[in-house]
PDB file of N, CA, C and O in Angstrom:
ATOM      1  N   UNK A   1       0.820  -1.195   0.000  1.00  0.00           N
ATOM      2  CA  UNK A   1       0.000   0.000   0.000  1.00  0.00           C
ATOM      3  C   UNK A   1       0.864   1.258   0.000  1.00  0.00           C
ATOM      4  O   UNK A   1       0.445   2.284  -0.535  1.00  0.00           O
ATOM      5  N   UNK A   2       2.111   1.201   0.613  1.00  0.00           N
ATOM      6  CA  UNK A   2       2.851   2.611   0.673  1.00  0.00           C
ATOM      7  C   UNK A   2       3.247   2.743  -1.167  1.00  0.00           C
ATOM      8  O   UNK A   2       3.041   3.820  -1.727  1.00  0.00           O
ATOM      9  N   UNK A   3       3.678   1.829  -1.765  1.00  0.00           N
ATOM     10  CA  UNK A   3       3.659   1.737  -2.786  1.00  0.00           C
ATOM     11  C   UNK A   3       3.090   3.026  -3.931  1.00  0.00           C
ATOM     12  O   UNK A   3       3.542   3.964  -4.588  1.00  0.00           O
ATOM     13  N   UNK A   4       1.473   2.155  -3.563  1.00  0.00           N
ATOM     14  CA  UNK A   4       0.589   2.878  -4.211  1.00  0.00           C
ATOM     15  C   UNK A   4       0.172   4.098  -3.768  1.00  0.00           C
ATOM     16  O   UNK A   4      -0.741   4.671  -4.363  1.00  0.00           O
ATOM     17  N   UNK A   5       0.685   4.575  -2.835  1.00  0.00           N
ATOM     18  CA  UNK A   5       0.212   6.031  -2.153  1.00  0.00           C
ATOM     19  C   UNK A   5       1.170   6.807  -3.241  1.00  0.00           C
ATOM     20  O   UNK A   5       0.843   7.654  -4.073  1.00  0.00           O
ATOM     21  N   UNK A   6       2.625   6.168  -2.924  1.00  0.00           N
ATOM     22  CA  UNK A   6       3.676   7.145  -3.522  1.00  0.00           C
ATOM     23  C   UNK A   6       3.435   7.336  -5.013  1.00  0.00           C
ATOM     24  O   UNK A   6       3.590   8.434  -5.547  1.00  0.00           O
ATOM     25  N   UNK A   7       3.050   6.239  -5.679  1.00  0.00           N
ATOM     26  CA  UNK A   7       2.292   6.439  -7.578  1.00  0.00           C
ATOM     27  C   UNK A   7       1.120   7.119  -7.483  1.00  0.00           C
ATOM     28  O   UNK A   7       0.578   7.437  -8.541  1.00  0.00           O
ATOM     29  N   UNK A   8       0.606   7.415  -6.449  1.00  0.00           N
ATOM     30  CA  UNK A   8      -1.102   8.250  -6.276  1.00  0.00           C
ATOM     31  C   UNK A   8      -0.215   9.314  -6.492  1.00  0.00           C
ATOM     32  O   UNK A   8      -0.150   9.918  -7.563  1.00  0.00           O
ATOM     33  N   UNK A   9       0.601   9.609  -5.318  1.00  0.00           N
ATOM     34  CA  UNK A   9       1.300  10.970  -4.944  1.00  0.00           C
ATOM     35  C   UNK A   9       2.309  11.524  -6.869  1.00  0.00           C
ATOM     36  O   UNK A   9       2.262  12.589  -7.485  1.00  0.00           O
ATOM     37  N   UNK A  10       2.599  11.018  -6.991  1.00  0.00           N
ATOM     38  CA  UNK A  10       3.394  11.120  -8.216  1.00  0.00           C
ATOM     39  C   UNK A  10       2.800  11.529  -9.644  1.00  0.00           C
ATOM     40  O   UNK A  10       3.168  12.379 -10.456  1.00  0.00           O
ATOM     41  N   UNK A  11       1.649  10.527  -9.651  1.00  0.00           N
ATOM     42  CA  UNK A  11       0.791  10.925 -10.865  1.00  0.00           C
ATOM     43  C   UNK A  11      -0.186  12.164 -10.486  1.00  0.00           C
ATOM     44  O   UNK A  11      -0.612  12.960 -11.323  1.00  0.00           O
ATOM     45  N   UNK A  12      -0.447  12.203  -9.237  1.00  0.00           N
ATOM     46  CA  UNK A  12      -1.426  13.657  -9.070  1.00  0.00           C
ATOM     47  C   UNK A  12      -0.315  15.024  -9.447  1.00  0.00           C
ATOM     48  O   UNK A  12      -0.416  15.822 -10.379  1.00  0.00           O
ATOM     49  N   UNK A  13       0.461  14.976  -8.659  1.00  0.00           N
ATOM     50  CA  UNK A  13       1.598  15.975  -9.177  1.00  0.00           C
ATOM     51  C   UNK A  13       1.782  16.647 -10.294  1.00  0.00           C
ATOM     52  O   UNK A  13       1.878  17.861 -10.473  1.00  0.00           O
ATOM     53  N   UNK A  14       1.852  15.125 -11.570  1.00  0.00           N
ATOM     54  CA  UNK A  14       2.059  15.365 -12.834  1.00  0.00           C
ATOM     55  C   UNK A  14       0.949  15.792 -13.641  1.00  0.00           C
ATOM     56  O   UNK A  14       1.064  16.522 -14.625  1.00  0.00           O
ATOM     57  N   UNK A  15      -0.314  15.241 -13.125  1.00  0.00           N
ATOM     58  CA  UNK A  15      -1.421  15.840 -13.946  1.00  0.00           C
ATOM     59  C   UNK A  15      -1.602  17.359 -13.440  1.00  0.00           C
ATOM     60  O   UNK A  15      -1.679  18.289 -14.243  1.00  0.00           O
ATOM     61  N   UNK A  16      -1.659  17.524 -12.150  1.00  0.00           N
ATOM     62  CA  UNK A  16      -1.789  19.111 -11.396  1.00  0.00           C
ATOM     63  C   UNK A  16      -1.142  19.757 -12.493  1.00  0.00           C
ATOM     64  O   UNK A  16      -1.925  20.171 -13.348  1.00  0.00           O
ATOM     65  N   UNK A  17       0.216  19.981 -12.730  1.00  0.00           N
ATOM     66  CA  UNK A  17       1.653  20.559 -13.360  1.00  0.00           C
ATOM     67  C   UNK A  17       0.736  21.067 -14.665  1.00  0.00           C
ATOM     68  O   UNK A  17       0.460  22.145 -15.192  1.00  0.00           O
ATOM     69  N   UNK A  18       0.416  19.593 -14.884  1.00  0.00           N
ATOM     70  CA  UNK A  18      -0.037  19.820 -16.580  1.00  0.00           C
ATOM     71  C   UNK A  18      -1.144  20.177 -16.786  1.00  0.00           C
ATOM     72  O   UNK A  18      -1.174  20.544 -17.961  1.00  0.00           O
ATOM     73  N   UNK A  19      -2.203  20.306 -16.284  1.00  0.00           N
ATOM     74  CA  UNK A  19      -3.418  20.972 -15.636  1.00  0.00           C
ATOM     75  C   UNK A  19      -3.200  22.745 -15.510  1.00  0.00           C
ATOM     76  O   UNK A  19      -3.797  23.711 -15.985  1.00  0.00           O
ATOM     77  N   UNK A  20      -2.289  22.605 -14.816  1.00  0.00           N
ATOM     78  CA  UNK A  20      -2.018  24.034 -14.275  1.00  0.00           C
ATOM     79  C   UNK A  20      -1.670  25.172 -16.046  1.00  0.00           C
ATOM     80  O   UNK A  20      -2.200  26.104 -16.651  1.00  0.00           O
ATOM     81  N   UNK A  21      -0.407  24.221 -16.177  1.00  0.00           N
ATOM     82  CA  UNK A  21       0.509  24.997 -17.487  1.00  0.00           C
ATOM     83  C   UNK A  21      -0.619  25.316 -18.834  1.00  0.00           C
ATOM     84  O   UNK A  21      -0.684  26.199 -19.689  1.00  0.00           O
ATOM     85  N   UNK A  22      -1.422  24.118 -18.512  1.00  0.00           N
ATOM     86  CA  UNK A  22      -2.529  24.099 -19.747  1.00  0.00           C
ATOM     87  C   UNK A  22      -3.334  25.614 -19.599  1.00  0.00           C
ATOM     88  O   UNK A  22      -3.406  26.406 -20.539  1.00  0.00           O
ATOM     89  N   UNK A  23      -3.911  25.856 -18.274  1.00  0.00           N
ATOM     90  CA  UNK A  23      -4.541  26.890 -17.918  1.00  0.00           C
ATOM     91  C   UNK A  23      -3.970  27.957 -18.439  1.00  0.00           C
ATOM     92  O   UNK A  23      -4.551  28.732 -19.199  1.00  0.00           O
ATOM     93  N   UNK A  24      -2.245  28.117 -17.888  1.00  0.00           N
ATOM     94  CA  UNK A  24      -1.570  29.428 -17.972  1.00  0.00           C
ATOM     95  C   UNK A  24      -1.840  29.987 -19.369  1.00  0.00           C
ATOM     96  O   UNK A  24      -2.241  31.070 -19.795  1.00  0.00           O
ATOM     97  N   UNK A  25      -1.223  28.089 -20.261  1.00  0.00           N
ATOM     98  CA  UNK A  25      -1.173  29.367 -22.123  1.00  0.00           C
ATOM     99  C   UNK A  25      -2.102  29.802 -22.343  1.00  0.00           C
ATOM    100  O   UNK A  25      -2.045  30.785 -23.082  1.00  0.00           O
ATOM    101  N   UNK A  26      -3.370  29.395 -21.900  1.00  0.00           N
ATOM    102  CA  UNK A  26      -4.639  30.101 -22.329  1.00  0.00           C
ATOM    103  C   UNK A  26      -4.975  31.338 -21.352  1.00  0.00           C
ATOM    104  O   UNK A  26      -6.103  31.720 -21.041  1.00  0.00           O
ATOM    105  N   UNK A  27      -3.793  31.853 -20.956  1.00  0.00           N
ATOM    106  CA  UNK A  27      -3.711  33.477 -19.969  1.00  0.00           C
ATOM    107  C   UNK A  27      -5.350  32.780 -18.684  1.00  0.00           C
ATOM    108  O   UNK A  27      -5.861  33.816 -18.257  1.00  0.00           O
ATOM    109  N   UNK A  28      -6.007  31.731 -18.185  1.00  0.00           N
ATOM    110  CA  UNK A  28      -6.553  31.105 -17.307  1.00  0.00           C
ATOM    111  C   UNK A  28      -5.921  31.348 -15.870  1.00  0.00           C
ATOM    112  O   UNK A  28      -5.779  30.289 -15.258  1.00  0.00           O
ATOM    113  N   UNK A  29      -5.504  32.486 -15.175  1.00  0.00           N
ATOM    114  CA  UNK A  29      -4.640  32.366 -14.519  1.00  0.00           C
ATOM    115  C   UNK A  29      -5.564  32.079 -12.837  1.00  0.00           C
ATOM    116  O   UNK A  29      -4.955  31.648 -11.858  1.00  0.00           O
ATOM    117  N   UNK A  30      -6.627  32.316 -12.812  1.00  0.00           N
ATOM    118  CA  UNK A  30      -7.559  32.176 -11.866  1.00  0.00           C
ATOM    119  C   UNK A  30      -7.807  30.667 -11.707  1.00  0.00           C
ATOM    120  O   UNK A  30      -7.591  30.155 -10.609  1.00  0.00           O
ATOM    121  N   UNK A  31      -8.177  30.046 -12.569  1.00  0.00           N
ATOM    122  CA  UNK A  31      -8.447  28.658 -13.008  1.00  0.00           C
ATOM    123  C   UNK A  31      -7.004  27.663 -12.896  1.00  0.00           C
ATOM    124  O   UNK A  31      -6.984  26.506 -12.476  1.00  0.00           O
ATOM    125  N   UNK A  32      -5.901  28.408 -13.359  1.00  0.00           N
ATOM    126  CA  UNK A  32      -4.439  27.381 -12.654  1.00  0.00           C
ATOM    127  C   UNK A  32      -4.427  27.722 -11.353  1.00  0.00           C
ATOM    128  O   UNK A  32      -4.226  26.751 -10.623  1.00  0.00           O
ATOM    129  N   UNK A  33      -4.600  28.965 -10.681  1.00  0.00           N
ATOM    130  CA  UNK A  33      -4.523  28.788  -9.156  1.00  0.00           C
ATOM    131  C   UNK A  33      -5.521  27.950  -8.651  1.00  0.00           C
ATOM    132  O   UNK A  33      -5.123  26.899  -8.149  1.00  0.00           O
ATOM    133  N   UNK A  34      -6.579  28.140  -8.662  1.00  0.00           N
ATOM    134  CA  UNK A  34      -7.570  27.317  -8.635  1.00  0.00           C
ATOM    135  C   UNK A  34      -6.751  25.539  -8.398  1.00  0.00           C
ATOM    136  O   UNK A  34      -6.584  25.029  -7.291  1.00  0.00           O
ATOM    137  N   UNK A  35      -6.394  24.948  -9.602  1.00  0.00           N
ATOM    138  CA  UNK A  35      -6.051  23.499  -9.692  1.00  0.00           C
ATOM    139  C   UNK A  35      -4.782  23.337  -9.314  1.00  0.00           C
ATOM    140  O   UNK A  35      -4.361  22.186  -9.433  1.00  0.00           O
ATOM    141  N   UNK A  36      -3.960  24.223  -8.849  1.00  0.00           N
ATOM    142  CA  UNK A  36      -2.812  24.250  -7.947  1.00  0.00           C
ATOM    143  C   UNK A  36      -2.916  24.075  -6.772  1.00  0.00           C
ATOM    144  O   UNK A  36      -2.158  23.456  -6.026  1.00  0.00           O
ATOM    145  N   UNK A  37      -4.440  24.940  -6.399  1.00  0.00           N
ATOM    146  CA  UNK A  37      -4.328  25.070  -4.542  1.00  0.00           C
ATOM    147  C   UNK A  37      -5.472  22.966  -4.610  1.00  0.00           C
ATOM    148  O   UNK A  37      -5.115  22.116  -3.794  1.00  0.00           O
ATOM    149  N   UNK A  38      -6.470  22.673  -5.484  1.00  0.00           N
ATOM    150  CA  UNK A  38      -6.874  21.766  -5.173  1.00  0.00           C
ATOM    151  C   UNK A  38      -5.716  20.493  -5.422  1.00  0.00           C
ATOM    152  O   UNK A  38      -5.827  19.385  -4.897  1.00  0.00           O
ATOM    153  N   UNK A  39      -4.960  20.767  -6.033  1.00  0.00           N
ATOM    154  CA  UNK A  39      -3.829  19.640  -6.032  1.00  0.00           C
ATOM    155  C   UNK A  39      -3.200  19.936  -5.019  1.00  0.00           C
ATOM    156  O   UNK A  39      -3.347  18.761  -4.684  1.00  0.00           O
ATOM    157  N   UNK A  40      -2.525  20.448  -4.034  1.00  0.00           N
ATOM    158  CA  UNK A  40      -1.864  21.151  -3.060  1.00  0.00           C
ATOM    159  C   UNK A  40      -2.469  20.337  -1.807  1.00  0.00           C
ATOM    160  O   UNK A  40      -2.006  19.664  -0.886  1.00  0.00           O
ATOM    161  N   UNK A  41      -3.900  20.796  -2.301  1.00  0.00           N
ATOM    162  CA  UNK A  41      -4.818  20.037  -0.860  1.00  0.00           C
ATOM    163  C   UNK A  41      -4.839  18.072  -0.915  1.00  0.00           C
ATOM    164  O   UNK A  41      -4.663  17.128  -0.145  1.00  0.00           O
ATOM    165  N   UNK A  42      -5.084  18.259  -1.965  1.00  0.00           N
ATOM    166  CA  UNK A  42      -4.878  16.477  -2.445  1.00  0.00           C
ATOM    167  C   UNK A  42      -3.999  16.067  -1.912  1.00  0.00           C
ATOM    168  O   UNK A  42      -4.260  14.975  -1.407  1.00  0.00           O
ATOM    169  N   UNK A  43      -2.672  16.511  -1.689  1.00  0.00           N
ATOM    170  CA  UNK A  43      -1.293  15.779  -1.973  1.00  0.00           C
ATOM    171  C   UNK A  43      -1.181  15.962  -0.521  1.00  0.00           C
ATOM    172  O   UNK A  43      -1.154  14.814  -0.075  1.00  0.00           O
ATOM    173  N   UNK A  44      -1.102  16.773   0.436  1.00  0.00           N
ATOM    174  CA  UNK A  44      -0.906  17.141   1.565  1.00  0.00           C
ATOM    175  C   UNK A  44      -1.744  15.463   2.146  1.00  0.00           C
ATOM    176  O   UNK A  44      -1.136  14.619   2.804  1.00  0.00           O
ATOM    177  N   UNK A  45      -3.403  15.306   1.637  1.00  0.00           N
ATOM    178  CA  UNK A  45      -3.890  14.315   2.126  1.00  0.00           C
ATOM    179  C   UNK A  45      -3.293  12.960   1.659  1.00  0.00           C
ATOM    180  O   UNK A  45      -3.396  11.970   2.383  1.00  0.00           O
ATOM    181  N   UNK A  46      -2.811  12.919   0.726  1.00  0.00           N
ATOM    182  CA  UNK A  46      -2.090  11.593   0.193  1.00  0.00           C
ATOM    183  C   UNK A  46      -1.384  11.441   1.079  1.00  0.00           C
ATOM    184  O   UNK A  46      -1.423  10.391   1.720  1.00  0.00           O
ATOM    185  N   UNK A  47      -0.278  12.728   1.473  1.00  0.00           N
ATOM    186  CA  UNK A  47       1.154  12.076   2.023  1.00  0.00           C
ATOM    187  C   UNK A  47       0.847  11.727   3.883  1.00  0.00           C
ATOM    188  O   UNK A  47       1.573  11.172   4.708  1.00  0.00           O
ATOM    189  N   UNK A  48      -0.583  12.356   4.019  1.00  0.00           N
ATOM    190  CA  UNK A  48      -1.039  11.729   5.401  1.00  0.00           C
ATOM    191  C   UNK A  48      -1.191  10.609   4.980  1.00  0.00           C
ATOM    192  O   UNK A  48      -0.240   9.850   5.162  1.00  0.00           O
ATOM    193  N   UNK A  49      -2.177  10.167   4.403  1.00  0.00           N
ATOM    194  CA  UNK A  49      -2.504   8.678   4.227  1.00  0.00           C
ATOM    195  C   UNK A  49      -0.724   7.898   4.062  1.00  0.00           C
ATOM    196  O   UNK A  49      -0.352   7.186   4.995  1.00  0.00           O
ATOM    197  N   UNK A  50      -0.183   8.022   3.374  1.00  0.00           N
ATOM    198  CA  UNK A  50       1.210   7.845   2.711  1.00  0.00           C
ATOM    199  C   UNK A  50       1.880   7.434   4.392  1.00  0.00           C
ATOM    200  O   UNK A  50       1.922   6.234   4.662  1.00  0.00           O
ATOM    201  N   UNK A  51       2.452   8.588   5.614  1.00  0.00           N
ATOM    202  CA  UNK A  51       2.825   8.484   6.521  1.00  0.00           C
ATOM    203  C   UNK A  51       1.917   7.064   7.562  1.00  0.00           C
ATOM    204  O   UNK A  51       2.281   6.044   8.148  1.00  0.00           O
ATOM    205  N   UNK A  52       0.521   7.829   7.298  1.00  0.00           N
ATOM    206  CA  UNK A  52      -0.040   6.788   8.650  1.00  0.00           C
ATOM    207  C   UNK A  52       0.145   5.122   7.731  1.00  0.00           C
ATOM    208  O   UNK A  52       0.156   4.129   8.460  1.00  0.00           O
ATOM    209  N   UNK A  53       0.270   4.914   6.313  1.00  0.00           N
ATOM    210  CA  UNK A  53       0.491   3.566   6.614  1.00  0.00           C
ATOM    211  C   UNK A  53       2.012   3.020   6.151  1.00  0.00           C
ATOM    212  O   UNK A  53       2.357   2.062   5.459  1.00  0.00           O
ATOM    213  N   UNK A  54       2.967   4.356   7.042  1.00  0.00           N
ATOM    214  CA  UNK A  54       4.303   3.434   6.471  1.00  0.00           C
ATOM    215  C   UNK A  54       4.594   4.001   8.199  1.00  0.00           C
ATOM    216  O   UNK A  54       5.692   4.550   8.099  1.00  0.00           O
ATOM    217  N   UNK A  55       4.298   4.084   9.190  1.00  0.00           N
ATOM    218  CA  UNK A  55       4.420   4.304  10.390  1.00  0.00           C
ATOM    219  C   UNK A  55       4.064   2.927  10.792  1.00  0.00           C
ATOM    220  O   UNK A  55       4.038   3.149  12.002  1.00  0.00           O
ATOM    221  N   UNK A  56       3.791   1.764  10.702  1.00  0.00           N
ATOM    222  CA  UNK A  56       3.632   0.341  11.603  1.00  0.00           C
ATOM    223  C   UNK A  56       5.113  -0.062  10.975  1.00  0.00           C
ATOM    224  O   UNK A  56       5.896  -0.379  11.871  1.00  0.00           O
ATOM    225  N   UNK A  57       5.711  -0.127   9.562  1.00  0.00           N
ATOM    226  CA  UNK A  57       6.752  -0.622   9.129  1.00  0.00           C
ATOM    227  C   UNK A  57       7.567   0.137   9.624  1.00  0.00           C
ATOM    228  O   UNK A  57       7.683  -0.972  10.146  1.00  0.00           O
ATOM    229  N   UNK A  58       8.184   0.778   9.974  1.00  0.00           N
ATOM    230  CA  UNK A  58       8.836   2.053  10.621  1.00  0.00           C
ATOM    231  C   UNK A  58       9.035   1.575  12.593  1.00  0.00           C
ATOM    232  O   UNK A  58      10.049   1.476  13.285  1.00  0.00           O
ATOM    233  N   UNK A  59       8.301   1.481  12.757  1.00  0.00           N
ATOM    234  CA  UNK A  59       8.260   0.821  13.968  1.00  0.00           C
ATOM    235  C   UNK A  59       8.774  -0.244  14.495  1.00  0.00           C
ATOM    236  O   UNK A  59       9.409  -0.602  15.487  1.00  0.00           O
ATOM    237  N   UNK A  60       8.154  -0.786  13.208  1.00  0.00           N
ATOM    238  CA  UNK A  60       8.770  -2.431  13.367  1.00  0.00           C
ATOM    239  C   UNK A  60       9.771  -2.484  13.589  1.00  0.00           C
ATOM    240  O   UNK A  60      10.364  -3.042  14.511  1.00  0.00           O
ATOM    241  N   UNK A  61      10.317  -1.544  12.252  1.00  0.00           N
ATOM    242  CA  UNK A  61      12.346  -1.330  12.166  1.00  0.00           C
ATOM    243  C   UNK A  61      12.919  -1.153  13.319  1.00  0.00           C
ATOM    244  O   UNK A  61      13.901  -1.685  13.837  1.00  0.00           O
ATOM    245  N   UNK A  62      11.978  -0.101  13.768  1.00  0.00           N
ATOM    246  CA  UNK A  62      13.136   0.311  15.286  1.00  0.00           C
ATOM    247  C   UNK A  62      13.030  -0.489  16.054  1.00  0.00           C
ATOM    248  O   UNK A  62      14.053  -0.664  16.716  1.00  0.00           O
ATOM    249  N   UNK A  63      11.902  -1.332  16.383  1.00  0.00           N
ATOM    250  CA  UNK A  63      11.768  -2.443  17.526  1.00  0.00           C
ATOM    251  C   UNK A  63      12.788  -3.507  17.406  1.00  0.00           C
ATOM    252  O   UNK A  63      13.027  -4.274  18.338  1.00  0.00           O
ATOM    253  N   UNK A  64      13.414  -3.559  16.218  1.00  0.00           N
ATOM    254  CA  UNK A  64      14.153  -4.998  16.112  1.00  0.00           C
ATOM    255  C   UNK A  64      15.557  -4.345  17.224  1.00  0.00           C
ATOM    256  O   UNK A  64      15.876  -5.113  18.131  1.00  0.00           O
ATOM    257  N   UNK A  65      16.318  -3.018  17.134  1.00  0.00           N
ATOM    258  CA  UNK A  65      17.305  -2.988  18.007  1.00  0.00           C
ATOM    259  C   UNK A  65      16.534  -2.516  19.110  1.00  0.00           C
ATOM    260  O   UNK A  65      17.242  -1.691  19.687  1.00  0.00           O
ATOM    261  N   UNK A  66      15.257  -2.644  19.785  1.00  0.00           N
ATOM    262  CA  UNK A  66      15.493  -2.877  21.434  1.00  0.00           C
ATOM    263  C   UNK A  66      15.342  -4.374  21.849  1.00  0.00           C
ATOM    264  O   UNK A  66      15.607  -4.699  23.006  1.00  0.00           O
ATOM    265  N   UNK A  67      14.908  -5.329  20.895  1.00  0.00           N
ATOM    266  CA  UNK A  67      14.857  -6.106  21.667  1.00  0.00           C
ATOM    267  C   UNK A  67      15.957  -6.901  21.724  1.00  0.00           C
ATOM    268  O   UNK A  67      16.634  -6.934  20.696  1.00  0.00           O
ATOM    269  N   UNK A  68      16.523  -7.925  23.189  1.00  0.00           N
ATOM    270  CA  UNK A  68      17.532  -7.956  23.071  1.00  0.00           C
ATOM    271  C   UNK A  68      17.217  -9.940  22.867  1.00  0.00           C
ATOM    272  O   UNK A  68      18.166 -10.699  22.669  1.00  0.00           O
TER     273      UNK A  68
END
């Protein structure tokens, strides 16, 4: 699953970018801010989702040097 967060996270990026630039040539400059700030908000929530499920593997890691 962290996997697929990080290709969620990656391809939203790239469409945002290209979303955005598309807006600009057509002087759209209300409409790229617009799909900048909703990609902005997207990605912020991805990389939560992204953290809360690579935080049990993360854990794990560190648990292996306390136990003895």
């Amino acid at each position: 699953m962290v996997i697929v967060w990080l290709v969620i996270i990656v391809v939203l990026n790239i469409l945002g970018k290209w979303q955005a630039n598309r807006y600009l040539q057509r002087n759209a400059v209300i409409k790229a801010r617009l799909v900048a700030t909703i990609v902005v908000v997207l990605q912020c929530l991805c990389v939560y989702l992204f953290m809360r499920t690579l935080i049990p593997y993360i854990v794990e890691f560190l648990n292996i040097f306390y136990h003895h």
